[in-house]
C-alpha positions as CSV (number, residue, x, y, z in Angstrom):
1,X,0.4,10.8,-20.3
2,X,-2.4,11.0,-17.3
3,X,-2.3,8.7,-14.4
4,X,-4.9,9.8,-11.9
5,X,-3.8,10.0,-8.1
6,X,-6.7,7.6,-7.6
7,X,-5.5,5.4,-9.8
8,X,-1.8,4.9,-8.6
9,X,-2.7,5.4,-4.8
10,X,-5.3,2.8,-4.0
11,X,-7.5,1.7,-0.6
12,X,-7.6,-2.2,-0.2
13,X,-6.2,-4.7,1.9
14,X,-2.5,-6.4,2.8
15,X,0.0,-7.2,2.4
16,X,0.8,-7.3,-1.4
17,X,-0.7,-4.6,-4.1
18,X,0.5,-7.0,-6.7
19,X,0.2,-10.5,-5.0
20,X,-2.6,-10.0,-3.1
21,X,-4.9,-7.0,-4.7
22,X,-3.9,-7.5,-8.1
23,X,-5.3,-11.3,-8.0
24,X,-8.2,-10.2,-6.5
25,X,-9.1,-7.7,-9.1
26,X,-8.0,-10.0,-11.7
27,X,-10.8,-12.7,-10.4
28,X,-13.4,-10.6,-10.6
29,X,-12.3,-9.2,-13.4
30,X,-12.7,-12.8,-14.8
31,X,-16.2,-12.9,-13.3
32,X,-17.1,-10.2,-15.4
33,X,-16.0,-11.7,-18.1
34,X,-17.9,-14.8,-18.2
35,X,-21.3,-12.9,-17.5
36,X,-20.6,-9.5,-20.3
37,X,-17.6,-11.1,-22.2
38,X,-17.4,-10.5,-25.9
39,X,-16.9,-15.0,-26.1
40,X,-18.0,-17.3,-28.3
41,X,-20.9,-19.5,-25.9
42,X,-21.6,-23.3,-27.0
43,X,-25.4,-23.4,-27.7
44,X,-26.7,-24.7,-24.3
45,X,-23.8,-24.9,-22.8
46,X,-23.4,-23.5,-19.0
47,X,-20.0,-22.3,-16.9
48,X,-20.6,-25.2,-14.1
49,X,-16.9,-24.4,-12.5
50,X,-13.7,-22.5,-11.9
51,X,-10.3,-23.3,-12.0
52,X,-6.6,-21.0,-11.6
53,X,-2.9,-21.2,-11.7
54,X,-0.3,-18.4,-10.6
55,X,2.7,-18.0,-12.3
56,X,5.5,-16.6,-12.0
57,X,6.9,-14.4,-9.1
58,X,2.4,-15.3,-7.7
59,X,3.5,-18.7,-7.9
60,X,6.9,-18.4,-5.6
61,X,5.6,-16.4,-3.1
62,X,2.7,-16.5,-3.5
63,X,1.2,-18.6,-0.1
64,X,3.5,-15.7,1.6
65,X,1.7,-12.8,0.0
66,X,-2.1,-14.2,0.2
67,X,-1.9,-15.1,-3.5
68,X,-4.2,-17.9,-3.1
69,X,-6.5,-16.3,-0.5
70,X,-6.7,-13.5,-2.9
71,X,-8.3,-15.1,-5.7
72,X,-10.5,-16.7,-3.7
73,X,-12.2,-14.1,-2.6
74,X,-12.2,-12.8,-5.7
75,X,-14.2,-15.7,-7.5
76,X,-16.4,-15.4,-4.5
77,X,-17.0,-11.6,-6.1
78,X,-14.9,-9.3,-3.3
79,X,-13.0,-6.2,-4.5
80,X,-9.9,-4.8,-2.3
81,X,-11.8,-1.2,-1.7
82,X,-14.8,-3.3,-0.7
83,X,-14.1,-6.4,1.6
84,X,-14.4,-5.8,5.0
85,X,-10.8,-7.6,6.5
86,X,-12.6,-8.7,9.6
87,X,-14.8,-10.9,7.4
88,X,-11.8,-12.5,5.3
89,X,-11.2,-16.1,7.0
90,X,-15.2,-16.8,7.1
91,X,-15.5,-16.7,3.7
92,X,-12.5,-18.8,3.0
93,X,-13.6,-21.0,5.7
94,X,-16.9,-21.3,3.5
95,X,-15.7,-21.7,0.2
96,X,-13.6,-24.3,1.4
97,X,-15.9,-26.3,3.0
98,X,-18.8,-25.9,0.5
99,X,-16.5,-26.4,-2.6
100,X,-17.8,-23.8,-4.4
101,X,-18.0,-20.0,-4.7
102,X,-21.5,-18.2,-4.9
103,X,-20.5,-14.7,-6.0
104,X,-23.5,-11.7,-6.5
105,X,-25.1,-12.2,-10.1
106,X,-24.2,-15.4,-10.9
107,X,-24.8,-19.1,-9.9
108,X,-22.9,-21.2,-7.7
109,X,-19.5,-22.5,-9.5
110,X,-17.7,-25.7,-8.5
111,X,-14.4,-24.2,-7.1
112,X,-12.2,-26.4,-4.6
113,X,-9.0,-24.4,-3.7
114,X,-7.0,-27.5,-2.7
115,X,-7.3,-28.7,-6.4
116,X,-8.3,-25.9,-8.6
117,X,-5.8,-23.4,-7.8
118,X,-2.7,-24.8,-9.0
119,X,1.3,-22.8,-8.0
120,X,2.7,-23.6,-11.4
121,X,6.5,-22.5,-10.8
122,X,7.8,-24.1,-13.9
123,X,6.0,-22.2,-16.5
124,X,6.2,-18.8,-16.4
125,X,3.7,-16.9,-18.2
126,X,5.6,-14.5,-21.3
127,X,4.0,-11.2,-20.5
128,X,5.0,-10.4,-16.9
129,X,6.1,-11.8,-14.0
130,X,2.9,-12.2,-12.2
131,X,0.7,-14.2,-14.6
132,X,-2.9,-15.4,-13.5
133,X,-4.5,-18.0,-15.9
134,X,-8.5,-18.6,-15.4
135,X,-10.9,-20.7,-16.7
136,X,-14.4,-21.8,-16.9
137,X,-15.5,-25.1,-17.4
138,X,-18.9,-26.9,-17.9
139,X,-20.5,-29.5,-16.2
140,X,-17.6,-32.0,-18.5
141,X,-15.1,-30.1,-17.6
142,X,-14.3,-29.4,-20.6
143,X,-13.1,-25.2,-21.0
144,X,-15.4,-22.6,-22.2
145,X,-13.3,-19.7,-21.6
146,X,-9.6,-19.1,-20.4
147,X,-8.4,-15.8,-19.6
148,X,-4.8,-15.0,-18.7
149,X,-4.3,-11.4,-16.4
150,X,-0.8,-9.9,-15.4
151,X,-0.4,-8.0,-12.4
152,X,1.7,-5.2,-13.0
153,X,2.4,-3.6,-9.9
154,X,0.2,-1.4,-7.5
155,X,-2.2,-3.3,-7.9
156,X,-2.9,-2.4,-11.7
157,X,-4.1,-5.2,-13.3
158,X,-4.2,-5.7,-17.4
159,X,-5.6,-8.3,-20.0
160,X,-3.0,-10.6,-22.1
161,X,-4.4,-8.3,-25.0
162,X,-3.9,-5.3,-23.3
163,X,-0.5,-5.8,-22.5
164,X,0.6,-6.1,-26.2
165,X,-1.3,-3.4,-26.9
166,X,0.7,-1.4,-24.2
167,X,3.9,-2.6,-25.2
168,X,3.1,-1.9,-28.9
169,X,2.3,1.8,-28.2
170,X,4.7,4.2,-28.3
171,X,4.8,7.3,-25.4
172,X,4.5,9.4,-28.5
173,X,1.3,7.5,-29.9
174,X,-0.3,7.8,-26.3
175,X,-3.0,10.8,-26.1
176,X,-4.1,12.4,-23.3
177,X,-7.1,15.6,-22.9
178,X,-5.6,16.6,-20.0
179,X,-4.0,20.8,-20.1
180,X,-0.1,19.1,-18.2
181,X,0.1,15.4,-20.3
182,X,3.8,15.8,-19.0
183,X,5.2,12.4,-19.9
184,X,8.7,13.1,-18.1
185,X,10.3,15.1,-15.8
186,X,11.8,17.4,-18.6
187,X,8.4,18.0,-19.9
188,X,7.0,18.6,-16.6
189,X,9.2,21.2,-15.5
190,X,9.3,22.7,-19.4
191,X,5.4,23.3,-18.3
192,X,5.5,24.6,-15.0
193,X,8.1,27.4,-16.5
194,X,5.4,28.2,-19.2
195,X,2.5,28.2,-17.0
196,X,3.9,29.2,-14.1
197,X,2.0,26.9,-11.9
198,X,3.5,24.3,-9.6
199,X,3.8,20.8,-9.9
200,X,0.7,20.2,-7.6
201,X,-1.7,23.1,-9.6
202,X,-0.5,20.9,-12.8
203,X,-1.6,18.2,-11.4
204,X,-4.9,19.1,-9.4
205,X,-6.2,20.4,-12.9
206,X,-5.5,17.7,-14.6
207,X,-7.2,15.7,-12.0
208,X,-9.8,18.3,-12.2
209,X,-11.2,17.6,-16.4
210,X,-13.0,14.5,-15.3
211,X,-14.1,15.5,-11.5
212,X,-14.6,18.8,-9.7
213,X,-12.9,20.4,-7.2
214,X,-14.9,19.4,-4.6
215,X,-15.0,15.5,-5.7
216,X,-10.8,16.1,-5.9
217,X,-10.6,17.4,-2.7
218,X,-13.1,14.5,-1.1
219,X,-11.2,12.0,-3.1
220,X,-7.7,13.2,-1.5
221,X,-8.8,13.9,2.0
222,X,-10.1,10.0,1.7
223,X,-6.8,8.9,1.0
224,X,-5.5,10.9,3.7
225,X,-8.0,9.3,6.3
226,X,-7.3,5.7,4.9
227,X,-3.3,6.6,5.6
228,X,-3.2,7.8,8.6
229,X,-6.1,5.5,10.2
230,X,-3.4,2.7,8.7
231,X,-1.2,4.2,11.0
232,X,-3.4,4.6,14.1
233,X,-4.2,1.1,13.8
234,X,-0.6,0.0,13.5
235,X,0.7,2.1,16.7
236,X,-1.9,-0.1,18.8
237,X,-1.2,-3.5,17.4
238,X,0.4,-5.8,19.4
239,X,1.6,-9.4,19.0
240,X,3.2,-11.6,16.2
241,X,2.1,-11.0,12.3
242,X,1.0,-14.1,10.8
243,X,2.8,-16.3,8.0
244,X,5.1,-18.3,10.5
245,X,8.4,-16.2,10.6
246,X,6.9,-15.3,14.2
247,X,8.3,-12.1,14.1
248,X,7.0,-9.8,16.5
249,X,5.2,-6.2,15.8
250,X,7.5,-3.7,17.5
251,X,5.7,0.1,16.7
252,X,3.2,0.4,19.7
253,X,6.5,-0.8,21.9
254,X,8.6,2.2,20.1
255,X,5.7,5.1,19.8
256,X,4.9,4.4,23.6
257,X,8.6,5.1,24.8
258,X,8.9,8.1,22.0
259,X,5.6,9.4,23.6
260,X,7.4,9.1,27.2
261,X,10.5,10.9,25.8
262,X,8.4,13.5,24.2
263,X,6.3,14.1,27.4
264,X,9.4,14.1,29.5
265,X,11.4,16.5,27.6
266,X,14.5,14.5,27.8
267,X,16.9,15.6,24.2
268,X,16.5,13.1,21.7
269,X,18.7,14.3,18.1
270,X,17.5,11.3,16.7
271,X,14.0,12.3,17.2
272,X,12.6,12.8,14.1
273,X,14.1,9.9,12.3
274,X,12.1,7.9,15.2
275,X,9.1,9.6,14.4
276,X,9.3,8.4,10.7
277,X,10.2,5.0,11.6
278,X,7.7,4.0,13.7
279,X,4.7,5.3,11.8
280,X,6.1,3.6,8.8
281,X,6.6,0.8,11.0
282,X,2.9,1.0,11.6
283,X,1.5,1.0,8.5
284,X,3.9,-1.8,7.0
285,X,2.7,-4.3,10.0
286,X,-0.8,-3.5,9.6
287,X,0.0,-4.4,6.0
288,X,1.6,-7.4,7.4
289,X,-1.5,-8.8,9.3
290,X,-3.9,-8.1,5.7
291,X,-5.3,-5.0,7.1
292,X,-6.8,-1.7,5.4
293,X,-4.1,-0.1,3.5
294,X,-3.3,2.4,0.8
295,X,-1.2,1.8,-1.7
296,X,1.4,4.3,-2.3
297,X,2.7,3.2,-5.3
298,X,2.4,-0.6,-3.9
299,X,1.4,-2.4,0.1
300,X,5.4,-3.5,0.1
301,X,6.3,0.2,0.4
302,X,3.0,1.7,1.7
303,X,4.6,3.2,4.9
304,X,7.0,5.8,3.6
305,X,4.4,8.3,2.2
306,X,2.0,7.8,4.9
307,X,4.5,8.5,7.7
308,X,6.8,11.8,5.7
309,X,2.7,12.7,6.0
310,X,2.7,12.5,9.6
311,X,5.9,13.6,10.1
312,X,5.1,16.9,8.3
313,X,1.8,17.0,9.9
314,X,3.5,16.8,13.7
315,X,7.0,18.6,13.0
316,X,5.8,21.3,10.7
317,X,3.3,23.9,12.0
318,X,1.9,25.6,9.0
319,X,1.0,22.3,7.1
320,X,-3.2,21.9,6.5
321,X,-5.5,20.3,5.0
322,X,-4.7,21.7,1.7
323,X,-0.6,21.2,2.0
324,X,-1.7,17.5,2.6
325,X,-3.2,17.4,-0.7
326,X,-0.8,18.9,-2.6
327,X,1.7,16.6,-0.9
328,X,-0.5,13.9,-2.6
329,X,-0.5,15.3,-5.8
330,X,2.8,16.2,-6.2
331,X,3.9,12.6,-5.2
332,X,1.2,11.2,-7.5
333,X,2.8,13.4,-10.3
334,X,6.3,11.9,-9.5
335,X,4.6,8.2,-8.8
336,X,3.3,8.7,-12.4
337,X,6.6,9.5,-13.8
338,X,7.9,6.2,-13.2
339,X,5.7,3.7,-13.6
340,X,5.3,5.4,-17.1
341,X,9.1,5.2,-17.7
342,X,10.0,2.1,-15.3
343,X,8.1,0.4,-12.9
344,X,6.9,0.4,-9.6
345,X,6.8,-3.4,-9.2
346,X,8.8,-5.5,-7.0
347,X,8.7,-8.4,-9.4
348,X,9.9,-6.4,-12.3
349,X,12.8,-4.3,-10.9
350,X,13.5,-5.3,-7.6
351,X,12.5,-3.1,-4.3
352,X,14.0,0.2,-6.5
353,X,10.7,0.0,-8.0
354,X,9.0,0.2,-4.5
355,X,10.4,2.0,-1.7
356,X,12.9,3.5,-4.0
357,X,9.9,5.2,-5.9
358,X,7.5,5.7,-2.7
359,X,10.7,7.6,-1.2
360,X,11.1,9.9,-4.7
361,X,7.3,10.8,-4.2
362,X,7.4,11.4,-0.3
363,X,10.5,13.6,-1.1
364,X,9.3,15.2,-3.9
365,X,5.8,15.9,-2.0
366,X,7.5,17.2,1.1
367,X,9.9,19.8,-1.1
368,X,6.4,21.0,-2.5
369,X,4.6,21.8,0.5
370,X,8.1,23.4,2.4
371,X,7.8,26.0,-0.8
372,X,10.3,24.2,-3.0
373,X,10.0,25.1,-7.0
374,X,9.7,22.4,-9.4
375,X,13.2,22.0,-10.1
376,X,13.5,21.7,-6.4
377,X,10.6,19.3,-6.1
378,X,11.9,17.3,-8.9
379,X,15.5,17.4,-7.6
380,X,14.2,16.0,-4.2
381,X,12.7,12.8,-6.5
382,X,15.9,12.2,-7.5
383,X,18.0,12.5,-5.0
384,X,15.8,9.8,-3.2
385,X,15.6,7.8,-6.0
386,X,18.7,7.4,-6.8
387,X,19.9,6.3,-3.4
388,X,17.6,3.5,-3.6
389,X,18.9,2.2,-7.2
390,X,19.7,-1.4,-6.8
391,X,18.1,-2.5,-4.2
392,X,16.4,-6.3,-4.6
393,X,13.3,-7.9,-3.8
394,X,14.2,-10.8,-1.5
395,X,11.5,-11.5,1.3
396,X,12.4,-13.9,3.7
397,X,9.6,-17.2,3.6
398,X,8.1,-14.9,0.8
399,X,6.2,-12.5,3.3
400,X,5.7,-8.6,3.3
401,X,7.9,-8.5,6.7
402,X,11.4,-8.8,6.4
403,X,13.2,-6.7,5.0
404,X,10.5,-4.6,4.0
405,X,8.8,-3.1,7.0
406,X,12.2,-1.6,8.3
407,X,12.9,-1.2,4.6
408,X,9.9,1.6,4.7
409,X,11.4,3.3,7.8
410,X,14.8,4.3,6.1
411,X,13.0,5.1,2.8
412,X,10.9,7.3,4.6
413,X,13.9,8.7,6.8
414,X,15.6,9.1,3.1
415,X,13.1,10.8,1.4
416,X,13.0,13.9,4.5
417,X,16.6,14.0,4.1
418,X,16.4,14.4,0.4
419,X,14.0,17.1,0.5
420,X,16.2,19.1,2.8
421,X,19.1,18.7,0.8
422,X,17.0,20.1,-2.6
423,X,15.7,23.2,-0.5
424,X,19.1,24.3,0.1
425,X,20.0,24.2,-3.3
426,X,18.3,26.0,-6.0
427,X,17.2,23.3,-8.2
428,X,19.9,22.4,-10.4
429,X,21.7,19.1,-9.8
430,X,23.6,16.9,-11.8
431,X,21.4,13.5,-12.4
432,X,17.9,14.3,-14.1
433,X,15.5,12.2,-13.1
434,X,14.4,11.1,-16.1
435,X,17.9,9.4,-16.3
436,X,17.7,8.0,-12.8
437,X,14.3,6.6,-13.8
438,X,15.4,5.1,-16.9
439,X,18.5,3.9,-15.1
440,X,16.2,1.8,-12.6
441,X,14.4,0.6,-15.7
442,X,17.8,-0.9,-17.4
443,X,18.8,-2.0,-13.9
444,X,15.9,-4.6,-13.3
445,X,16.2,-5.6,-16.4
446,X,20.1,-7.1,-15.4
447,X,18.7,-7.7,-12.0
448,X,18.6,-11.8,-11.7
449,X,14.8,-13.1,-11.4
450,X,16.5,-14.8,-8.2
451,X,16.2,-10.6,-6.7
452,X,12.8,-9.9,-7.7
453,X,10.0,-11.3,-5.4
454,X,10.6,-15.0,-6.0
455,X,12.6,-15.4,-2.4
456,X,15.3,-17.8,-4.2
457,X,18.1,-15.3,-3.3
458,X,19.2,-12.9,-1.1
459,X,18.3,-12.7,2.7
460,X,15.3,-14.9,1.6
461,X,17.9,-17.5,1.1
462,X,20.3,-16.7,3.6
463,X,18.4,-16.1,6.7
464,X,17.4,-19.1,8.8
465,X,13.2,-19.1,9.1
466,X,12.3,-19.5,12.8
């Protein structure tokens, strides 16, 4: 099993990896489609217009995550990696006044999204939670091609076809040319004994069969730059997010009085649970207001790797360029793990799958660079995983902001404090994490579809929306 650290962590925009980039992809994955498509084309006949419904978990929440917005822009031929946020409401503003979307390659389609994107909460789509159902039409109307997309999580996207296929494939069946294709924890640390290499040197050269060192190390110091200009960005925004819960950003307040304190001297013991907070704080409100973000595994719990990353880089003087990058690995090797074995989406297992696994990575990446072994490293992913198991997906008004931007500040302050309970052991612990992971996999599968990103239960339900 081989998940690249460029697939799982992602650059695109807020404030949902599978509400809001998912859909996007999925569009223009559609787009594709209908121009290279392997379809069966009427003699003459010509795709003259669009249409789309959201299922599902999309279809709940869907006006809270950008959902709609999202697939827009994607008709109009935008990628996540590739839009420029800045330009986002002028080409909605176009598309709705014009009626139609004109993306790159193709002619103008008819495509009004008042009445051609439909929210169709009463029939759920069999394959996955978030379900997307396209079509093209001709000048009739009548349907020349329907395609139906599931967003997974992360912002992974996958066909109706290949989802069977996925679910019809055993791990066993699944090949891989990569020298580590660790498919769980137990195999991973079975081949760091035999190798002797750590969990990041596994990792980097399996990264390394399809790019070079060079193109790995560019790749990862990209990421990097993405996170932590997230994070600047986030420290200097001020005012309320959007989405009409009129809550307020609070990180540039808190970073300018934990500047003041730093300056000043004055003993702070909670100091470096501040530190965490507010650049994950930072990165979950830019997330919030559709900024540039990274996915790490999803945009709901982007902040907690980012800011363990900071953190290490600020409180931990022999950290460098090249312990950021194993950091990255090493969570991507975790991150891997269990969206192999569970899931890392919100609308599958609950918020377990999303800042319960973004804290096992953080953790399991800080152990790595402090010198931990593997059964360290991977006793850090537990111990933050399973701390997390559980937890529901239940955003008030359907919106990336509460509970999940404080959310990312105690999974971030979790996953430190896991780390530096596994470096003062010596790697053996009770829980594998294979059976925590598998655990969180059984869990959302009892967890009540009312807990997992629909907003029909929990705070979403008992809060009062200002």
């Amino acid at each position: 099993m081989f998940l690249s650290v460029f697939e799982l962590y992602k650059i695109g925009i807020g404030p949902s990896s599978s509400h809001t980039m998912g859909p996007m992809s999925a569009a223009r994955r559609f787009l594709d489609e209908i121009l290279q498509g392997d379809w069966p084309r009427p003699a003459g006949a010509q795709v003259a217009a669009l249409s789309a419904s959201l299922h599902g978990s999309l279809a709940f929440t869907g006006v809270g995550h950008g959902t709609d917005r999202a697939v827009v822009l994607g008709l109009a031929g935008y990628l996540p990696d590739e839009i420029d946020p800045d330009a986002i409401e002028a080409i909605l503003a176009e598309v709705r006044e014009s009626g139609k979307v004109t993306p790159p390659g193709h002619p103008a389609y008819a495509f009004d999204p008042a009445n051609d994107l439909a929210f169709d909460r009463t029939n759920p789509l069999p394959g996955h939670a978030n379900g997307l159902s396209f079509s093209a039409l001709d000048g009739d109307g009548r349907t020349l091609l329907k395609r139906v997309y599931y967003s997974v999580g992360g912002g992974f996207v996958v066909s109706e076809e290949e989802l069977a296929r996925m679910k019809n494939v055993s791990p066993a069946e699944t090949k891989s040319d990569v020298p580590y294709p660790f498919r769980t924890a137990k195999e991973m640390l079975a081949m760091a004994k035999r190798s002797g290499l750590s969990i990041a040197q596994m990792k980097r050269a399996n990264e390394e069969t399809g790019k070079s060192r060079i193109e790995v190390n560019d790749g990862l110091d990209a990421l990097w730059s993405a996170m932590d200009g997230c994070i600047e960005r986030g420290l200097r925004g001020e005012g309320v997010m959007p989405g009409g819960l009129k809550v307020k950003r609070r990180a540039r307040q808190i970073h300018e009085r934990l500047q003041g304190e730093w300056q000043s001297n004055r003993p702070n013991p909670m100091l470096a649970n501040d530190w965490l907070a507010v650049f994950a704080m930072a990165v979950n409100e830019e997330n919030a207001a559709g900024g540039r973000i990274v996915t790490a595994p999803t945009n709901g719990a982007a902040g907690v790797v980012p800011a363990v990353l900071k953190y290490m880089l600020r409180f931990h003087d022999m950290t460098g360029p090249e312990d950021v990058r194993n950091f990255l690995l090493t969570s991507a090797a975790i991150g891997g793990l269990i969206k192999h074995n569970a899931s890392i989406s919100g609308a599958e297992v609950g918020c377990q799958g999303e800042v319960g696994s973004a804290a096992a990575m953080a953790a399991a990446g800080l152990a790595e660079v402090l010198g931990g072994t593997p059964e360290q490293v991977e006793n850090a992913a537990e111990i933050a995983l399973e701390h997390h198991l559980g937890m529901t997906c239940d955003p008030v008004g359907g919106l990336v902001q509460v509970p999940c931007i404080e959310r990312n500040a105690l999974g971030a302050v979790k996953a430190v404090t896991a780390a530096s309970l596994a470096m003062k052991g010596d790697g053996t612990h009770f829980v594998p994490l294979d059976a925590c992971v598998e655990t969180m996999r059984q869990t959302g599968l009892d967890m009540s579809e009312k807990y997992k990103e629909t907003s029909q239960g929990g705070l979403a339900v008992n809060v009062v929306e200002c």
